[in-house]
C-alpha positions in Angstrom: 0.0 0.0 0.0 2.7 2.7 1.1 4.2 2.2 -3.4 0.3 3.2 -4.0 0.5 6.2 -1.8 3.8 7.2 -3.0 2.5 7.3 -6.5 -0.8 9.5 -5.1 1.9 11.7 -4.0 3.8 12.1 -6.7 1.6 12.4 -9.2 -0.3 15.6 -7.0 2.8 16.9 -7.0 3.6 17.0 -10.6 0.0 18.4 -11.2 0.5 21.1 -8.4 4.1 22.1 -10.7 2.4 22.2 -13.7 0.1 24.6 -11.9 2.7 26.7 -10.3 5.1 27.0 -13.6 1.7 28.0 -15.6 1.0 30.8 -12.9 4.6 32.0 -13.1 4.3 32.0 -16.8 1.1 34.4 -16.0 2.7 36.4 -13.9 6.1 37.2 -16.0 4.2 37.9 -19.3 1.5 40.1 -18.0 2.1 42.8 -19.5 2.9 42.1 -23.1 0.2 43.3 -25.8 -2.0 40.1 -26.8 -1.0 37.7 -24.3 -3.5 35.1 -22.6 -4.2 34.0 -19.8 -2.7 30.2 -19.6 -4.8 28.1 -17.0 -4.1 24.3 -16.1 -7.4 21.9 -16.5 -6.9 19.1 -13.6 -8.8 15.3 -13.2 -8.8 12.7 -11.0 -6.7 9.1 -12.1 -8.9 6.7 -12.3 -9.4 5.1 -8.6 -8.8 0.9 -8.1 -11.0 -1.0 -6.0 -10.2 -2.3 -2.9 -11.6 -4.6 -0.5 -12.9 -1.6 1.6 -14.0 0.3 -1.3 -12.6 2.6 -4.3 -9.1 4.0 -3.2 -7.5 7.1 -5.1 -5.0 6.7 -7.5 -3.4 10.9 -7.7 -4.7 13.4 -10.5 -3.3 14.0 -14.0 -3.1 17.2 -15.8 -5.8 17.1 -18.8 -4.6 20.2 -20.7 -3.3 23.5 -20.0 -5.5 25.8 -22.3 -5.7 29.4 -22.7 -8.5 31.7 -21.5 -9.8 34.8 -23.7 -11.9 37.8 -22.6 -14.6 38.7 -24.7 -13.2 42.2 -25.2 -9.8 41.0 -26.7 -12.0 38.7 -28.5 -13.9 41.6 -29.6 -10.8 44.1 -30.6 -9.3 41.5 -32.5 -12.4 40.3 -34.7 -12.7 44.4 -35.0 -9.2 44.8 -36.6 -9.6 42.0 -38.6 -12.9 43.1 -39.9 -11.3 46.5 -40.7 -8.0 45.5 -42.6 -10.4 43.4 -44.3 -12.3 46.3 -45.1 -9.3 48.4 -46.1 -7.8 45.3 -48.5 -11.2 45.4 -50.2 -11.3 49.2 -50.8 
């Protein structure tokens, strides 16, 4: 049981790096013009039975995807829409 608990550890661990590195790579490029928000999408590993019940197995990182606001969203479908314009005329 304790190599099953050393593997929960480990892999919380890995998940909670993942997390911090993503928030440092937040933090350092805030400021740049057209930057996004990076944020890190977490599960639970699938959990084994025991006699007792269903025992956890850690988490896994999914995906680490990016998260737009609707108003960079909005300014950049605007420029596009006008250079599109201005190619046209």
């Amino acid at each position: 049981m304790s190599g099953t608990l050393y593997k929960v550890e480990v892999s919380g661990m890995q998940s909670a790096q993942v997390g911090l590195t993503t928030t440092g790579n937040n933090l350092a490029n805030v400021n740049p013009a057209g930057y996004t928000r990076q944020q890190v999408v977490q599960s639970a590993s699938t959990p084994v039975f025991s006699g007792a019940g269903f025992v956890g197995t850690g988490a896994n990182v999914e995906t680490v995807r990016r998260v737009y606001t609707g108003v960079l969203s909005n300014q950049a479908i605007t420029k596009i829409m006008a250079k599109s314009l201005f190619d046209f005329l």
